[in-house]
C-alpha positions as CSV (number, residue, x, y, z in Angstrom):
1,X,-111.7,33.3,224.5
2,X,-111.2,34.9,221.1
3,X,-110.7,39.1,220.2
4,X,-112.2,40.0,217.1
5,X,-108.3,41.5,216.1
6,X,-105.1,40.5,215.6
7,X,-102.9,39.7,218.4
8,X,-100.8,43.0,218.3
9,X,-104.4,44.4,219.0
10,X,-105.4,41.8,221.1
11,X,-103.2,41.3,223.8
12,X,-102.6,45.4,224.3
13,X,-106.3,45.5,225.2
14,X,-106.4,45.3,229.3
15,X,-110.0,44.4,229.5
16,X,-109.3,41.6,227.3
17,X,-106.0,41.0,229.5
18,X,-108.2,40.8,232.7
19,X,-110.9,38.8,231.1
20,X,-108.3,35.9,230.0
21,X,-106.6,36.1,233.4
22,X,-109.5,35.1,235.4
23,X,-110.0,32.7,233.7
24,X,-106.8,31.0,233.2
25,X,-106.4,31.1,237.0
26,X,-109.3,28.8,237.6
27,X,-108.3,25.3,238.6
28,X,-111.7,24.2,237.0
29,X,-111.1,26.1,233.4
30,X,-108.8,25.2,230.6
31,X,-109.0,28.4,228.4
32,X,-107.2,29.3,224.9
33,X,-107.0,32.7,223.3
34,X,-108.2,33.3,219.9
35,X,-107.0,36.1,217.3
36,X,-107.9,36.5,214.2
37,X,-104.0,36.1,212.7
38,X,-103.3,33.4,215.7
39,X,-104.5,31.0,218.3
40,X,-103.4,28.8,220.8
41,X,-103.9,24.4,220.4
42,X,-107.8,24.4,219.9
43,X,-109.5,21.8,222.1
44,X,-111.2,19.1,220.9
45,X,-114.5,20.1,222.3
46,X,-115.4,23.2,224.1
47,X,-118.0,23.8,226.4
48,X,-117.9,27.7,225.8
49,X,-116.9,30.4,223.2
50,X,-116.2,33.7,224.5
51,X,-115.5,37.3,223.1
52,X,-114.7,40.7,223.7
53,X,-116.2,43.9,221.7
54,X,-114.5,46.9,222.3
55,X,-115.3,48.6,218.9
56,X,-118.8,48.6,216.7
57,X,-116.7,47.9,213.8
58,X,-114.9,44.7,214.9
59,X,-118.4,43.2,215.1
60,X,-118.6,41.0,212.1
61,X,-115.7,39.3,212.4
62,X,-117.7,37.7,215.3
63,X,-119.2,35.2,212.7
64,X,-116.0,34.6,210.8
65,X,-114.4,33.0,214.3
66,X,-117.6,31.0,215.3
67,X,-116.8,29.6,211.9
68,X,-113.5,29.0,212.2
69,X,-114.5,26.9,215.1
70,X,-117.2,24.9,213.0
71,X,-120.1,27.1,215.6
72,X,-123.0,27.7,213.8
73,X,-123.4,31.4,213.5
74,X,-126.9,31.7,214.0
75,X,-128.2,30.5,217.7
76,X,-131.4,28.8,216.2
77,X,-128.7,26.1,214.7
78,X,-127.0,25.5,217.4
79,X,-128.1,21.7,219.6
80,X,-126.8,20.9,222.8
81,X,-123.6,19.4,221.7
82,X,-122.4,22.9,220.8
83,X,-120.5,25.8,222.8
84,X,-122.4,28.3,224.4
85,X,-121.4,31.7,223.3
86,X,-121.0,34.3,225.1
87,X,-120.1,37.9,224.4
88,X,-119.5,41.0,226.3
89,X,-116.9,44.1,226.5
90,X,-118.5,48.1,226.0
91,X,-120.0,47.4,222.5
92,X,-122.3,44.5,224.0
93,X,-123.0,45.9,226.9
94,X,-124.0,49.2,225.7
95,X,-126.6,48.1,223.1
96,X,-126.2,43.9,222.3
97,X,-129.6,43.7,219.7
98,X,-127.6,44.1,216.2
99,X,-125.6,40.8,217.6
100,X,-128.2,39.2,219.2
101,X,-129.3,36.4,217.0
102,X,-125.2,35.3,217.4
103,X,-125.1,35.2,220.9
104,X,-126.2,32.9,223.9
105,X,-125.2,34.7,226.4
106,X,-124.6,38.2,226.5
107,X,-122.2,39.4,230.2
108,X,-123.8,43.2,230.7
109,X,-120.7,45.1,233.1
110,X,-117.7,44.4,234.6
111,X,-116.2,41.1,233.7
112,X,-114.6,40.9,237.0
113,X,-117.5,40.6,239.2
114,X,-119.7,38.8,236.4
115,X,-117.8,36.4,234.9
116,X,-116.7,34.4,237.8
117,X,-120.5,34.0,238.5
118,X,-121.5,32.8,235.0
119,X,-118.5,30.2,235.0
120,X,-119.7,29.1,238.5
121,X,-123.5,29.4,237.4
122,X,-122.1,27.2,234.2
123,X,-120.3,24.4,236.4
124,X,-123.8,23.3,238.3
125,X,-125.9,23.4,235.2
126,X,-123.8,22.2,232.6
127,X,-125.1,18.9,232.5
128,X,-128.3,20.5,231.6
129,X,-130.0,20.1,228.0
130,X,-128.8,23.8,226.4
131,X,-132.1,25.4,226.7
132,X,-132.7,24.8,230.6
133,X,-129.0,26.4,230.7
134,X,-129.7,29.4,229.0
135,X,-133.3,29.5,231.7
136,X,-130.8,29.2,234.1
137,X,-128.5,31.7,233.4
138,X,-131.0,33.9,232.5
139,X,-131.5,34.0,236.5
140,X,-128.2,35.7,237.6
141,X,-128.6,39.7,237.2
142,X,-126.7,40.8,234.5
143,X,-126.6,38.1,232.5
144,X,-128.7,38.4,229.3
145,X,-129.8,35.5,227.4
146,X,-131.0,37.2,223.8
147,X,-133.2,34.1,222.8
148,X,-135.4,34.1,225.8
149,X,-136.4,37.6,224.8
150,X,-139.0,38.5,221.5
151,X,-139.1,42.1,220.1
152,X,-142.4,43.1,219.0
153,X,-142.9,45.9,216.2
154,X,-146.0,47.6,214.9
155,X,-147.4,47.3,211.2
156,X,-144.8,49.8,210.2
157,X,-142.1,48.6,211.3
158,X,-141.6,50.5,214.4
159,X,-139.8,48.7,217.5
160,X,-142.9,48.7,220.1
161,X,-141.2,46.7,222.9
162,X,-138.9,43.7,223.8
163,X,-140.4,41.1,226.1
164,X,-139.4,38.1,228.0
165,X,-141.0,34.9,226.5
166,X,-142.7,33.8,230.0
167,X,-142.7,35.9,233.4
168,X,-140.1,33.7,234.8
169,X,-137.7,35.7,233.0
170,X,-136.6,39.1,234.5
171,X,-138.3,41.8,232.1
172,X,-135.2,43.9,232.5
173,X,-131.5,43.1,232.8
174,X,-129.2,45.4,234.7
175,X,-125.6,46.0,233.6
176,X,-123.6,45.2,236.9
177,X,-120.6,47.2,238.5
178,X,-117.3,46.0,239.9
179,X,-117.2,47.9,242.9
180,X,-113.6,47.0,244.3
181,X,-111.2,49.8,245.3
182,X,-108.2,48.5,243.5
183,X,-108.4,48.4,240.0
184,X,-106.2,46.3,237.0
185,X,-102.7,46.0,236.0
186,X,-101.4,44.1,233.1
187,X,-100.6,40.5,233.3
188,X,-99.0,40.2,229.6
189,X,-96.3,42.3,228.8
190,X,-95.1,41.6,225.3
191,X,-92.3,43.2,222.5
192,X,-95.9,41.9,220.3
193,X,-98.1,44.5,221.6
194,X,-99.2,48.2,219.5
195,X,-97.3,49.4,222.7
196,X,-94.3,47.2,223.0
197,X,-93.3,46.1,226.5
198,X,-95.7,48.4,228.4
199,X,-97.2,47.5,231.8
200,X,-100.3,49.2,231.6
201,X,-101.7,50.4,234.6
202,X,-106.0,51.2,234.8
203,X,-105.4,54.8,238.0
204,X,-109.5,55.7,237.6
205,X,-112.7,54.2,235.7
206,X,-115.1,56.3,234.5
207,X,-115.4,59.9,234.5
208,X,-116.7,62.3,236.7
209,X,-117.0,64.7,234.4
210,X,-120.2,63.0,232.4
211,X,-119.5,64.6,228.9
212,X,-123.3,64.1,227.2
213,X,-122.2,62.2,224.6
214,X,-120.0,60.2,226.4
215,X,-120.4,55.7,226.7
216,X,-116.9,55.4,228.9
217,X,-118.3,57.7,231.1
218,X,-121.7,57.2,231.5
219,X,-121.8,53.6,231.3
220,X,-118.9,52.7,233.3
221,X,-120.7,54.6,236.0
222,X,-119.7,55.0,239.2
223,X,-116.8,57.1,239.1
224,X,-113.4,54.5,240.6
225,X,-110.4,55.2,241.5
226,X,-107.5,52.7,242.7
227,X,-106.0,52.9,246.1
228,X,-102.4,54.5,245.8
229,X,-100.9,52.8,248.7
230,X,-102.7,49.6,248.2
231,X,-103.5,49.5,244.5
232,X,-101.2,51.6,242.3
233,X,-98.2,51.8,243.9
234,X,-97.8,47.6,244.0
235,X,-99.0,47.8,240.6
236,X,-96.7,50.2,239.2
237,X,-93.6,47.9,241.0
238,X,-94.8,44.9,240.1
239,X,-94.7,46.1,236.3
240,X,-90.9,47.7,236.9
241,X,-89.7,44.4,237.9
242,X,-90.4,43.3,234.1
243,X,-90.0,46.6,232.0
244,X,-89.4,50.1,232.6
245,X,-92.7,51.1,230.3
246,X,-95.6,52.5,232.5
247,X,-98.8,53.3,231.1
248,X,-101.5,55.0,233.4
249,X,-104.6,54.4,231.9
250,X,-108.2,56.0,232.6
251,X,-110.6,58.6,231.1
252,X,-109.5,61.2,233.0
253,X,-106.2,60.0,234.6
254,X,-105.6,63.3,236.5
255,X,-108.6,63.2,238.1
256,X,-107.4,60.4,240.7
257,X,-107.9,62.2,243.9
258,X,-104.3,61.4,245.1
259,X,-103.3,61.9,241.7
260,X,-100.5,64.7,243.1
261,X,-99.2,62.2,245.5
262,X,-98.3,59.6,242.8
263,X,-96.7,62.2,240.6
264,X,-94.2,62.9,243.8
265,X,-93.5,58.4,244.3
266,X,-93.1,58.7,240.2
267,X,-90.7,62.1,240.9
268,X,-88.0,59.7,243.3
269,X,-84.5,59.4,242.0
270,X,-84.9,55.5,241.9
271,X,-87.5,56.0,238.9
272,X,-84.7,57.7,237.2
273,X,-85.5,55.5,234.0
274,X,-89.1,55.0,233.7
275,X,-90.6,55.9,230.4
276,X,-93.8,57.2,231.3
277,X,-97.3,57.0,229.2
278,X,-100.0,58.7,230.5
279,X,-103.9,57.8,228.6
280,X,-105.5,61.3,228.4
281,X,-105.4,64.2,231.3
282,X,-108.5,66.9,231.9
283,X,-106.7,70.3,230.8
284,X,-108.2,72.1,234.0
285,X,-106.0,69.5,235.7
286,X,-102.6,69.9,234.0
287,X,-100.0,72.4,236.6
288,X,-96.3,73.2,235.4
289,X,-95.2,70.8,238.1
290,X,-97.1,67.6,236.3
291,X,-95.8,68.4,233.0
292,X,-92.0,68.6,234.4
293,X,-92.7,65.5,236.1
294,X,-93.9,63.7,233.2
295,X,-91.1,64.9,230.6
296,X,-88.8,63.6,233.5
297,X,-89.9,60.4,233.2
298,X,-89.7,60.3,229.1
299,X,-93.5,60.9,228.2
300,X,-93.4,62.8,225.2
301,X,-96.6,64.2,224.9
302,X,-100.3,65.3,226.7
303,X,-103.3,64.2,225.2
304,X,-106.4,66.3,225.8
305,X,-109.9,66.3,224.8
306,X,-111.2,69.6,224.3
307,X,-114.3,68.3,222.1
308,X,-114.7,72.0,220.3
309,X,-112.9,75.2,220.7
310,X,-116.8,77.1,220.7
311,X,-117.9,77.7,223.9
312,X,-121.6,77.1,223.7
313,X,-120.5,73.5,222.3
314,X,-118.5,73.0,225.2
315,X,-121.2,74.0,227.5
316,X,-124.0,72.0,225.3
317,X,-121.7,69.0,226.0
318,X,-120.9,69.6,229.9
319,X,-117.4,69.7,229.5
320,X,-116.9,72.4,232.0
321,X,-113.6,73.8,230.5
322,X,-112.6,77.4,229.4
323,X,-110.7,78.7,226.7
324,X,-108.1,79.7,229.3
325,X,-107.5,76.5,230.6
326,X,-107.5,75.1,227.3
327,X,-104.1,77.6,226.5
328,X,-102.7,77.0,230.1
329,X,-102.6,72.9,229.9
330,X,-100.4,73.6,226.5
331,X,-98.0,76.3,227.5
332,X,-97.8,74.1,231.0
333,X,-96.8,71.2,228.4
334,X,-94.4,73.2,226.4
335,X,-93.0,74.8,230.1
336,X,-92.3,71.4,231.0
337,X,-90.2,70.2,228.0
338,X,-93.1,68.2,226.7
339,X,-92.1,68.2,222.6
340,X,-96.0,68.0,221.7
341,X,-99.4,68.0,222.8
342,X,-102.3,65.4,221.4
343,X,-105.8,67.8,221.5
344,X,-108.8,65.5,220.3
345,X,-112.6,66.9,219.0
346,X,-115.6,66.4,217.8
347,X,-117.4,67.4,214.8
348,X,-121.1,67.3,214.1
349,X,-122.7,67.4,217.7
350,X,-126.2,68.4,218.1
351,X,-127.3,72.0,217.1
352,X,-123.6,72.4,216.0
353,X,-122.7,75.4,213.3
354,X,-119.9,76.1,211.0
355,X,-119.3,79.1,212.9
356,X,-118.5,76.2,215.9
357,X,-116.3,74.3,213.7
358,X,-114.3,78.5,212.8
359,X,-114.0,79.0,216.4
360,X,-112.2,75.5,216.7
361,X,-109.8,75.8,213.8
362,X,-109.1,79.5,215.4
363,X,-108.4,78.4,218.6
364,X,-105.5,75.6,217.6
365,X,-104.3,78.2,215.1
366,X,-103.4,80.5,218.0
367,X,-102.0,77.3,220.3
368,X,-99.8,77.0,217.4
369,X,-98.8,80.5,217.1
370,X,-97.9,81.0,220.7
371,X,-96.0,77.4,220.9
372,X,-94.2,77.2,217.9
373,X,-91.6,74.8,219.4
374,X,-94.7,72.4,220.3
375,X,-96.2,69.8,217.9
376,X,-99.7,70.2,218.1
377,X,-102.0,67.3,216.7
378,X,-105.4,67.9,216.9
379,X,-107.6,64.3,216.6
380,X,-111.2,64.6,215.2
381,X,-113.8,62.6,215.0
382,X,-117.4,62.2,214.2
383,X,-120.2,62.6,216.9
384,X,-122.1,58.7,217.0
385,X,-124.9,58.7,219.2
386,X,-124.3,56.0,221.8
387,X,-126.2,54.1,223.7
388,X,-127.3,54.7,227.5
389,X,-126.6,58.6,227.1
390,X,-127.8,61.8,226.9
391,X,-127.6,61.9,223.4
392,X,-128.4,58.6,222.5
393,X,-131.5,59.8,221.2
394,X,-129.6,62.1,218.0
395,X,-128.6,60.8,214.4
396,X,-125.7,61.6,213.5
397,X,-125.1,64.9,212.1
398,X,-125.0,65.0,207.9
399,X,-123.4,68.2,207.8
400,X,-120.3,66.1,210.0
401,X,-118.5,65.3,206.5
402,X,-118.0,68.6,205.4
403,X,-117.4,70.1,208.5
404,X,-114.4,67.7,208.7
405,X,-113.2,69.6,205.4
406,X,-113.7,72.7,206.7
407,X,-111.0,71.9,209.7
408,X,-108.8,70.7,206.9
409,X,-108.6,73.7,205.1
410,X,-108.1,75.7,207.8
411,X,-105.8,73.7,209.9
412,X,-103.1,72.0,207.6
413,X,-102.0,75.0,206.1
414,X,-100.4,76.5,209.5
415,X,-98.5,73.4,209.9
416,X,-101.3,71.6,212.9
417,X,-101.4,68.1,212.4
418,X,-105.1,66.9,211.7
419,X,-105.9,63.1,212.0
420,X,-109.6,62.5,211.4
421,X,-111.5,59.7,211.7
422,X,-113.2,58.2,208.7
423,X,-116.6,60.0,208.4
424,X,-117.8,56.6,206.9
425,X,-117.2,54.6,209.3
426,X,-118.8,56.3,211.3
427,X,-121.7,55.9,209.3
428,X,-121.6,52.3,210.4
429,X,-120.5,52.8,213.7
430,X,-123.7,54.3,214.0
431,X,-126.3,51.8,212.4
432,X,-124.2,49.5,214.6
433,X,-124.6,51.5,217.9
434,X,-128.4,52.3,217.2
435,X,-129.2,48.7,215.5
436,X,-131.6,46.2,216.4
437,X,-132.3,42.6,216.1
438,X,-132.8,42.9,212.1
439,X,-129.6,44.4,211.3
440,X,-128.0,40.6,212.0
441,X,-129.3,39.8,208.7
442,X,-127.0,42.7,207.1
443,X,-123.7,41.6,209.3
444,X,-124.3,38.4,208.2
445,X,-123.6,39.6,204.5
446,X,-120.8,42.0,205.2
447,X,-118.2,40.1,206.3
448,X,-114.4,39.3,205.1
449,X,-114.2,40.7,201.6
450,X,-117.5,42.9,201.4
451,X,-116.6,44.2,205.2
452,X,-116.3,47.7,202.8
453,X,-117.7,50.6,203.4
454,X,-120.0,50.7,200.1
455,X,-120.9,46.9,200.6
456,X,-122.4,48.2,203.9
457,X,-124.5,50.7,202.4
458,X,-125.5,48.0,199.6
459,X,-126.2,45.5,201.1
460,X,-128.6,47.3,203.5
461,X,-130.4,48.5,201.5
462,X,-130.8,45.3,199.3
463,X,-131.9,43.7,202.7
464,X,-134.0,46.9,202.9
465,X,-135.6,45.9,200.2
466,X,-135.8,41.8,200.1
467,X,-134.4,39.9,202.8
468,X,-134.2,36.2,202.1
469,X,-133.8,34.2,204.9
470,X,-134.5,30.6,206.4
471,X,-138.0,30.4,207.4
472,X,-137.0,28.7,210.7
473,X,-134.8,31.8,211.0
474,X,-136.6,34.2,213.7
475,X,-134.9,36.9,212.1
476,X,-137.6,35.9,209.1
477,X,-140.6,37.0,210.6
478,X,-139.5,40.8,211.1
479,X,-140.5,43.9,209.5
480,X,-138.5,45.2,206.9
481,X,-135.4,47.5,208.1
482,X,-135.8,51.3,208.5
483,X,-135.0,53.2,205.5
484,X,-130.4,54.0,205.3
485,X,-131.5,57.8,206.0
486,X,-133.4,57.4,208.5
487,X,-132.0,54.7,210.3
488,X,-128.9,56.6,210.5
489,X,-129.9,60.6,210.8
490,X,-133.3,60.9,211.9
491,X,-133.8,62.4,215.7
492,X,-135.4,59.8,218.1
493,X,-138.2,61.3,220.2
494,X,-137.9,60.7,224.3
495,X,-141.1,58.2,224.2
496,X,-139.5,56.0,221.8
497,X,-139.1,52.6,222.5
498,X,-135.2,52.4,221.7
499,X,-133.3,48.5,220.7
500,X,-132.2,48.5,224.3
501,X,-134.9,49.6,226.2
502,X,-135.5,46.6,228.3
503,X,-131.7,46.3,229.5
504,X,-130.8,49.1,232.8
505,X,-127.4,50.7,232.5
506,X,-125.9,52.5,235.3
507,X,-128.1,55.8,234.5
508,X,-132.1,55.5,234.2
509,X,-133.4,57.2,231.1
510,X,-135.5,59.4,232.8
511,X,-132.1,61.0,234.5
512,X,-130.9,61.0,231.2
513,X,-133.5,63.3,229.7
514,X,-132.6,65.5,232.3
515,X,-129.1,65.8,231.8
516,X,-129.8,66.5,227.8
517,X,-132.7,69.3,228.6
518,X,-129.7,70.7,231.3
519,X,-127.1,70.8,228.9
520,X,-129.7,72.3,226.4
521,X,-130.5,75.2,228.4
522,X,-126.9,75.6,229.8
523,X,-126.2,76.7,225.7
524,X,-129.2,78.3,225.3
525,X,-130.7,75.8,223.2
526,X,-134.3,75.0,222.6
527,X,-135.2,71.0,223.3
528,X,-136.5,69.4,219.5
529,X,-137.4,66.4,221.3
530,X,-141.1,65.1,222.1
């Protein structure tokens, strides 16, 4: 079971946590973890090769691991004596196609409800030849089996559909849900991890809140909380029996609806010498009370994302906070002897001016002038269209990079911490996120030393131009790759046939043009789609 990372990464993810610990409690599995800077005694034969992708831009190092472990990279090379591999984790199951052609088996959801039935599934047909497997599999719902699929394009190179190779295959896969009341809790805790000795603790899943641009909330659909009595509370003792670092962990922690009643358990004398981390809070949430508790407990800070101090932005994206609340969550902070306050953004959404990106800048400049004691950070990043969204169907914004600038200049000088993502990258977390099948043939090239961000652009484009592959390779006999521009900018109309089209997530895209036109007119924005 391998993580695209190092282990210091690795093993602080909790999905990947969970994932591993499922299995390694099965009398009928032997599994071993696999980092990319350390591994457990390899077998001598494995019957499957599994990963987790969290992040677009781990992706490549996919194929570096499969060689590691003498696994052909491509799935047309692979013969029965082989592994199967099998992928899943947010990045797969929101849009799977650019990895496709590297994958057997694709797990769309929750891993805890899904992967116990593909193991299962595994141990009656594993003495199958590898094809009538992957038929097999290709049975269970949510399980997606890439090679039993063919995408068809038009003479131009436009994606026209993705169908089943016989009607014995399900024409759509649907991502499945976990729908237990009690959710995870670490089961490593490690002086190794990027947060040393933490138990980390998952209060809610999801988001109620259904930001438009949002992938953790949309796909990880329904809304879940954990049981307090049942679920958090004998999670948060179980992990003070090993450390005294708790981390709550969710999209919108404060949202649990018996959130207040935990912050009274946390407030008890005997929890005198907890250090407390709490994931991210919704400002509308955040009392005076919360904020004393918190500091009481050692957490340091409240992170907070605001997406854009402008208004219409804020109601463009649903976020359904005011300016005032905004200012109340960080004098609440600074009230309760927080020492700083973590405020994260977004530049280049749709229909998004500079005059957006002033009103941002003068909003922190005023937090900072009526908190002088508090550190302010403010965390920006680049809108990337994601899959199974409202907005799945925008490029990303070329005016992004500049608009970046613009927050630099205006923000660094009062003495506000700005810590911006890499406006490349997202570049390519973008052509990842919006890929299909034919961008394996550039993954395959960018890997180890040219995984830089100019080799990406390159070697695109020199696909772009002339790709040379196998001629058994499948990926042979596809239309050339949409031009860099367009591929990564261009607007998406509604009756376009997207990469993922034939796979269901939690939201059908019909509800999803609805939510975008709503949002639209809730800014008083005109629709540019067809």
């Amino acid at each position: 079971m391998a993580f695209p990372n190092t282990y210091t990464v690795g093993i602080t993810s909790l999905g990947y946590q969970i994932i591993w610990s499922i299995l390694a409690k099965r009398k009928d599995v032997d599994v071993r973890r696999l980092f990319t800077d350390q591994a457990e005694r390899a077998h001598k034969t494995s019957d499957l090769f599994g990963i987790s992708l969290s992040w677009e831009l781990d992706g490549p190092v996919l194929l570096d691991l499969l060689e590691q472990q003498s696994i052909p990279i491509w799935t047309y090379q692979r013969s029965d004596n082989h592994p199967l591999v099998f992928g899943g984790g947010p990045v797969l199951t929101a849009n799977p196609e650019p990895f496709a052609p590297f994958l057997d088996v694709v797990l769309l959801g929750d891993g805890e409800s899904l992967l116990p039935e593909f193991i299962d599934k595994y141990q009656e047909i594993r003495s199958l030849p590898r094809k009538h497997q992957l038929e097999e599999l290709s049975l269970i719902p949510g399980i997606y089996i890439p090679s039993l699929y063919i995408p068809n394009y038009s003479k131009d190179g436009e994606l026209m559909s993705i169908q089943p190779i016989n009607s014995k295959i399900p024409s759509t896969v649907c991502k499945q849900t976990w729908q237990s009341k009690t959710l995870n809790h670490s089961t490593v805790i490690t002086p190794q991890a990027a947060w040393p000795n933490i138990h980390m603790v998952e209060v809610v899943r999801s988001c109620p809140e259904l930001c438009r641009f949002c992938l953790a909330s949309y796909l990880t659909l329904p809304f879940r909380s954990s049981i307090l009595e049942d679920g958090l509370i004998p999670a948060i003792e179980k992990g003070m029996s090993a450390t005294n670092r708790i981390g709550l962990l969710g999209a919108s922690v404060t949202q649990h609806p018996q959130f207040a009643d935990l912050l009274d358990w946390i407030n008890h004398d005997r929890f005198e010498n907890i250090h407390l981390s709490v994931s991210s809070v919704r400002a509308s949430t955040v009392t005076p009370k919360m904020t004393k508790i918190f500091s009481k407990r050692g957490c340091k800070s409240l992170t907070i994302a605001i997406e854009s101090g402008s208004e219409r932005i804020r109601n463009l994206v649903n976020k359904k906070l005011s300016e005032e609340e905004i200012i109340a969550a960080v004098n609440y902070a600074k009230e309760g002897g927080l020492n700083g306050i973590k405020l994260y953004g977004i530049v280049g959404l749709p229909h998004e001016e500079n005059e957006d990106i002033e009103k941002t800048a003068e909003l922190l400049i005023r937090l900072k002038k009526s908190t002088q004691s508090l550190r302010i950070c403010f965390g920006v990043s680049t809108f990337v269209p994601k899959a199974h969204t409202p907005f799945q169907w925008y490029g990303l914004n070329a005016n992004a990079k500049k608009r970046l600038k613009l927050l630099a200049k205006a923000l660094r000088p009062k003495g506000i911490e700005l810590r911006p993502e890499s406006y490349g990258w997202s570049l390519i977390q973008t052509l990842i996120s919006r890929g299909d099948r034919r961008l394996a043939a550039v993954i395959v090239r960018v890997r180890g030393s040219e995984n830089s961000l100019g080799n990406w652009k390159k070697i695109y484009r020199e696909v772009q131009e002339c790709q040379t592959l196998e001629k058994n390779n499948p990926q042979a006999n596809m239309p050339k790759l949409p031009i860099w521009e367009d591929m990564i900018h261009k607007n998406w109309t509604h009756s376009q046939i997207l990469p993922w089209s034939h796979l269901q997530g939690p939201v059908k895209p019909t509800i999803l043009i609805q939510h975008q036109e709503q949002s639209l007119k809730n800014a008083n924005f005109q629709t540019v789609q067809n």
